[in-house]
C-alpha positions as CSV (number, residue, x, y, z in Angstrom):
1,X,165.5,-19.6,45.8
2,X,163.2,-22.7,44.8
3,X,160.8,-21.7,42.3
4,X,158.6,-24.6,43.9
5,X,157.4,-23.7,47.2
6,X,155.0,-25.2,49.9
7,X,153.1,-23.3,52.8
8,X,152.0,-24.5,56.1
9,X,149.8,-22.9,58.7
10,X,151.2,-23.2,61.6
11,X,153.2,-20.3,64.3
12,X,154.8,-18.6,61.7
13,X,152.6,-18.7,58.1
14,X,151.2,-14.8,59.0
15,X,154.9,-14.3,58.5
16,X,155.7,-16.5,56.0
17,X,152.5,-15.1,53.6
18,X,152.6,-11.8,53.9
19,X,156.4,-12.3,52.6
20,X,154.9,-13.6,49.6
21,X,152.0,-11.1,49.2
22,X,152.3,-8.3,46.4
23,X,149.4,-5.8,48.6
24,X,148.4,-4.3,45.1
25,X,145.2,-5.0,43.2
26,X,143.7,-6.7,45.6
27,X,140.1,-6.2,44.2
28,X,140.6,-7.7,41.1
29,X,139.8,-11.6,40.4
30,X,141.7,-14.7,41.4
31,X,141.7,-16.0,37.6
32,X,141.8,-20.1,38.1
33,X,141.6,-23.2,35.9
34,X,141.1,-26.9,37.4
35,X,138.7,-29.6,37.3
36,X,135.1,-28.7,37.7
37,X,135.1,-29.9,41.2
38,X,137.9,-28.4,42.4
39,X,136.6,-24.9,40.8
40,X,133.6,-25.1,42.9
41,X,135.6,-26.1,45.9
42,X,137.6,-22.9,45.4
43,X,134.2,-20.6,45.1
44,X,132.5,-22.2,48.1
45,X,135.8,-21.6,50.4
46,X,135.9,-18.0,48.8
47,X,132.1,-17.0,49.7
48,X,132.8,-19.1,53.5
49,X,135.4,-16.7,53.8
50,X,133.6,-13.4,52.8
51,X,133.9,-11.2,56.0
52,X,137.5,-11.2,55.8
53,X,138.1,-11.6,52.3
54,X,135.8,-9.9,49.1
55,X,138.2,-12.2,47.0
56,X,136.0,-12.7,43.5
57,X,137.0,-16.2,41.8
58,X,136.9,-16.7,37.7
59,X,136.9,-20.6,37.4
60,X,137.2,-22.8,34.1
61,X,137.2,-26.1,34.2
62,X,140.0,-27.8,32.0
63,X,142.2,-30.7,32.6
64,X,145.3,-30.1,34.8
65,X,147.9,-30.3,32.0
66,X,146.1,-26.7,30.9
67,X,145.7,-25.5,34.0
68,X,149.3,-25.5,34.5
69,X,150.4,-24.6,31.7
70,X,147.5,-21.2,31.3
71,X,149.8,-20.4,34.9
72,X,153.0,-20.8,32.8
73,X,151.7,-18.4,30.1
74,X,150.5,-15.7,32.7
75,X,146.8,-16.7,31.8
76,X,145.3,-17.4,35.5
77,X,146.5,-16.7,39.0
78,X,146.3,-20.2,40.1
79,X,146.1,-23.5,38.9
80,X,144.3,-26.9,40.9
81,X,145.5,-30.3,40.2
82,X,145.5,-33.7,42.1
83,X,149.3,-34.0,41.5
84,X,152.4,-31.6,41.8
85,X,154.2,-30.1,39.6
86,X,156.5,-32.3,37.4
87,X,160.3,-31.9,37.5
88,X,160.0,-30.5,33.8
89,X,157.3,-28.0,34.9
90,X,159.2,-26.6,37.6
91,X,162.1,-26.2,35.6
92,X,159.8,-24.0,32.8
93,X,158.4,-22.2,35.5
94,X,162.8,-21.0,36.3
95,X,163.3,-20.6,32.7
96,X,160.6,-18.3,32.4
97,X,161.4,-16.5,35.8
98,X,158.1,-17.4,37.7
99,X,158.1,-18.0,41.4
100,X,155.3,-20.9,41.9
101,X,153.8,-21.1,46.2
102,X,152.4,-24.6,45.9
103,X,150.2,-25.8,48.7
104,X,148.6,-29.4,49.7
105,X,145.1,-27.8,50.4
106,X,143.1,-31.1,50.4
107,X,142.9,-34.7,50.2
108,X,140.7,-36.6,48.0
109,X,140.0,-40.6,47.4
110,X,139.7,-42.4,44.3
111,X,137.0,-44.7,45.2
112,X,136.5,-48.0,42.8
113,X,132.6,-48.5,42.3
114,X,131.2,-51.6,41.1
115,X,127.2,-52.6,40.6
116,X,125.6,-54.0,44.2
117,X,125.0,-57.4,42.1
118,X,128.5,-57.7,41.8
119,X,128.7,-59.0,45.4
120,X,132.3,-58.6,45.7
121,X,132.9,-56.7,49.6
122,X,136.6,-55.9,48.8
123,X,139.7,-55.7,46.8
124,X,143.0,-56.2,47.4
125,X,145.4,-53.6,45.1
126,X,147.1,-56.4,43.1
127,X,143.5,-58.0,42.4
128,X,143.0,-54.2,41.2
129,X,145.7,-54.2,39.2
130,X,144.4,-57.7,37.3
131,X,140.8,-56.7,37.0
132,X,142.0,-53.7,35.0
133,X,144.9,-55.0,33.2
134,X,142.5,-57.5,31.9
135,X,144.0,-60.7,33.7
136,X,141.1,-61.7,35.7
137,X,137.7,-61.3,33.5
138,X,135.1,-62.9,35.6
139,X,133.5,-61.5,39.2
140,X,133.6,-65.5,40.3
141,X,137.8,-65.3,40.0
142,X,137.6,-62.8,43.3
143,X,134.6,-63.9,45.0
144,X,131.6,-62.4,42.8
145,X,129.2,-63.4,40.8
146,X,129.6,-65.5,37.9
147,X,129.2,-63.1,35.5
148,X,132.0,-61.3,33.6
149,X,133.5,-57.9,33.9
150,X,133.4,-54.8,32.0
151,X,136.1,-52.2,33.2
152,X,135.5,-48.4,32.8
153,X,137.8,-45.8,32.7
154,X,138.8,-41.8,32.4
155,X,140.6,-40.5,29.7
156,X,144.4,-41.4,29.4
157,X,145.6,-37.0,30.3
158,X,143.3,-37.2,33.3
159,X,144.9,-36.7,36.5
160,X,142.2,-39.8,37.8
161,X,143.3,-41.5,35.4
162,X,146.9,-41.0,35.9
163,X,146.9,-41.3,39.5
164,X,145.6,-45.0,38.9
165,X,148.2,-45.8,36.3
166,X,150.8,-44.4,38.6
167,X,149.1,-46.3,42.0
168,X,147.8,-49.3,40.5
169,X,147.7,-50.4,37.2
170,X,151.7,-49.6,36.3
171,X,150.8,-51.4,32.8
172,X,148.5,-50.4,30.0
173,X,144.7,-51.1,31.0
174,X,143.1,-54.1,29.1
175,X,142.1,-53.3,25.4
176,X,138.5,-53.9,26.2
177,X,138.4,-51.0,28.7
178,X,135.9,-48.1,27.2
179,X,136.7,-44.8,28.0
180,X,135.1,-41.8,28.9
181,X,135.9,-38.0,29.0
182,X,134.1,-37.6,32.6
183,X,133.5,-38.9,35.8
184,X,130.0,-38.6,36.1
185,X,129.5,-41.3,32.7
186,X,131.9,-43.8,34.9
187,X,129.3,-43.2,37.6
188,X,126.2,-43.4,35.5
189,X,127.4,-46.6,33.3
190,X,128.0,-48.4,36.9
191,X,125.4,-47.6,38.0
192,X,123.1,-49.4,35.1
193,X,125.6,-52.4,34.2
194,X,125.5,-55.5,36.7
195,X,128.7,-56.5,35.4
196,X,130.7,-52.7,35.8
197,X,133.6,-51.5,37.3
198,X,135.3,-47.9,37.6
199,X,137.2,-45.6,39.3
200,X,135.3,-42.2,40.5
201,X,136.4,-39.1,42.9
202,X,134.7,-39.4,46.5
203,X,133.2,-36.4,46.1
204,X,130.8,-38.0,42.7
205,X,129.7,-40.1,45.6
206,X,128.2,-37.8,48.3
207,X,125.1,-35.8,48.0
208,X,124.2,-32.3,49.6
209,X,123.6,-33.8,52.9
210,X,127.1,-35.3,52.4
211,X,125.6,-38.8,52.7
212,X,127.3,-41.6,50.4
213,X,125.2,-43.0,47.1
214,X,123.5,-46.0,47.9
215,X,123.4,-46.8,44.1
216,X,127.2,-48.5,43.6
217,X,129.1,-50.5,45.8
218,X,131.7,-48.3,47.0
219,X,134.5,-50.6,47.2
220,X,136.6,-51.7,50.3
221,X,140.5,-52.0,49.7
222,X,143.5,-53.6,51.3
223,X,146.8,-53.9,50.2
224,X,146.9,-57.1,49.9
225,X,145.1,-60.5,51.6
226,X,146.9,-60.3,54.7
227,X,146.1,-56.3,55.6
228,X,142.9,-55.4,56.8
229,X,140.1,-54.0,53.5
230,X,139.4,-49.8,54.4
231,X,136.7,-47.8,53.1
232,X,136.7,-45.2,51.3
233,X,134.2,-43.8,53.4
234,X,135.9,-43.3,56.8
235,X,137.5,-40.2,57.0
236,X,140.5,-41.3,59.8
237,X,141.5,-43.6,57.1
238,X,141.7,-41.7,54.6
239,X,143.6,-39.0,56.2
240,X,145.9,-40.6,57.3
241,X,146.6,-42.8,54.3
242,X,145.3,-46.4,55.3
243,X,142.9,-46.4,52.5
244,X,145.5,-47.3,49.6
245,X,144.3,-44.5,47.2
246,X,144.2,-41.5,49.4
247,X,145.8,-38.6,47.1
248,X,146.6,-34.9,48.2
249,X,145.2,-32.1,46.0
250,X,147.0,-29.2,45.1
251,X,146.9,-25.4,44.2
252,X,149.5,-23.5,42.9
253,X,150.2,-19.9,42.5
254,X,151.9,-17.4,41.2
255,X,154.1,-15.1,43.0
256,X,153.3,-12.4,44.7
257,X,150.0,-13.3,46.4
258,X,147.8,-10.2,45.9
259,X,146.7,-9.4,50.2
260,X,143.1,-11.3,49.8
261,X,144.8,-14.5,48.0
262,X,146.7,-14.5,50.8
263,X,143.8,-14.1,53.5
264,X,142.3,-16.9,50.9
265,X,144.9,-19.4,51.6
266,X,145.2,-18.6,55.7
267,X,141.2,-19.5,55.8
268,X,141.6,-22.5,53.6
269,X,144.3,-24.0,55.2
270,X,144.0,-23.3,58.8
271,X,141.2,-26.3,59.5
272,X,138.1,-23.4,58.7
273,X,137.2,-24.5,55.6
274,X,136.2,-28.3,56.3
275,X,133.0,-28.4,56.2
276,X,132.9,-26.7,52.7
277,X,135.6,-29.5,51.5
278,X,133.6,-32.3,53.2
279,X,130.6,-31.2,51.0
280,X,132.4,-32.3,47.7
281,X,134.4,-35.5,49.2
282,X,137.5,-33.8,50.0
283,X,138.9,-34.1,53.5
284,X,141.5,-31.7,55.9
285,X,145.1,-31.9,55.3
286,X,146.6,-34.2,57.3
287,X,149.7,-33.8,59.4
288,X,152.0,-35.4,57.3
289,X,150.9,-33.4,54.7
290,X,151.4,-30.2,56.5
291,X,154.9,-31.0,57.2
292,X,155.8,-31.9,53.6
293,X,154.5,-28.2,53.0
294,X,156.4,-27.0,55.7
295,X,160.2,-28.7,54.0
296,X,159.4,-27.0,51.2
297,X,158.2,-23.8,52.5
298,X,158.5,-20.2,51.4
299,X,161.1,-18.6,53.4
């Protein structure tokens, strides 16, 4: 049996959960680690879902490299990344004899943010890759301002920053970047340098009314000169993956699912919970998305 396992919500996931649900100590707390986002995603979806579920959440927010491995050591009941689960992690998780369900629960863009004085509308992905690699230093090189650049960044074990390594960059960023240990400085330094770009999730971006900040340029991409620039901001696009750096957001958990974990996931997943995940910049799952969980699902 794969010790890596995927759910999808569809005719038969009533069957297919309650196969993986333990029925005992269902009062007690879902024990979780993630980013700080993703915690509060977790809560909001838990209170939405309160008539059918009194499922109490205890978040910390840590980078995903401890929230997987506090799952490995028996530490929480669930861990939320914006990756899977690395060939090497799954194979700890056999060794140790854990059975991991691991779902696709959400989809989230990285959006690059620049200063409006910048006055570039879009990027293509190999202009991204220069820009950060430290190739092209001046706005006026890709239709700016003459003015130069100044590149921001998360910290290297961030799974942003990984995710842009892995989709973009695929070198070592330039040795002028400066780094910092959240998002919300990236979004703050842009915000105040004419000359700055950075990477930021959508969900940085949107306020309570779920309307976009008008204070950074948001920025348009295309994967290269001949494809058409999307935005970040439309949610067809993003879904279904036109918008280059679309990325799926995980959960995983250990096996068995306790009978409101597993009420939980059926709310979450079934379509439900979308306004809550619009609120912080996350969108639905996407079909393609729901059949990769359904390849690899719990049977």
């Amino acid at each position: 049996m794969s010790v890596m396992k995927n759910l999808i919500i569809n005719t038969f996931v009533v069957a297919l959960l309650t196969a993986c649900s333990g029925g005992s100590d269902s009062d007690s707390p879902l024990k979780m680690k993630g980013s700080k986002t993703e915690c509060e995603v977790v809560k909001k979806v838990a209170e939405a879902n309160a008539p059918n579920s009194q499922l109490k959440i205890e978040a910390e927010e840590v980078d995903e490299n401890e929230a997987i491995k506090a799952l490995m050591n028996g530490k929480v009941d669930m861990a939320a990344t914006s990756r899977p689960l690395t060939e090497a992690e799954i194979e700890k998780f056999k060794k140790n004899n854990i059975e991991i369900l691991s779902v696709n629960y959400a989809i989230d863009a990285l959006v690059i943010i620049t200063h409006p004085r910048v006055g570039v509308q879009s990027l293509t992905m190999d202009e991204l890759k220069l820009i950060f690699s430290g190739k092209i230093n001046n706005w006026g090189e890709v239709r700016g301002e003459n003015r130069r650049i100044v590149r921001y960044s998360r910290e290297a074990n961030s799974g942003m920053c990984k995710f842009f390594k892995e989709k973009v960059l695929k070198t070592e960023f330039a040795s002028d970047i400066t780094i910092f240990n959240s998002t919300k400085e990236i979004l703050s330094k842009v915000t105040e340098d004419t000359c700055g770009i950075g990477f930021v999730g959508l969900g940085f971006l949107m306020d309570e009314q779920d309307k976009p900040s008008d204070k950074v340029w948001a920025m348009p991409l295309s994967i290269s000169n001949k494809h058409i620039a999307y935005s970040p901001f439309e949610i067809n696009d993003v879904i279904n993956a036109n918008y280059p750096l679309s990325r799926p957001m995980y959960q995983h958990y250990k096996l068995p699912l306790r009978d409101n974990v597993k009420k939980f996931l059926l709310y979450e997943l079934s379509g439900n919970s979308k306004e809550t995940l619009r609120k912080f910049g996350f969108f639905p799952i996407a079909d393609n998305q729901k059949e990769i969980n359904k390849v690899y699902g719990y049977k």
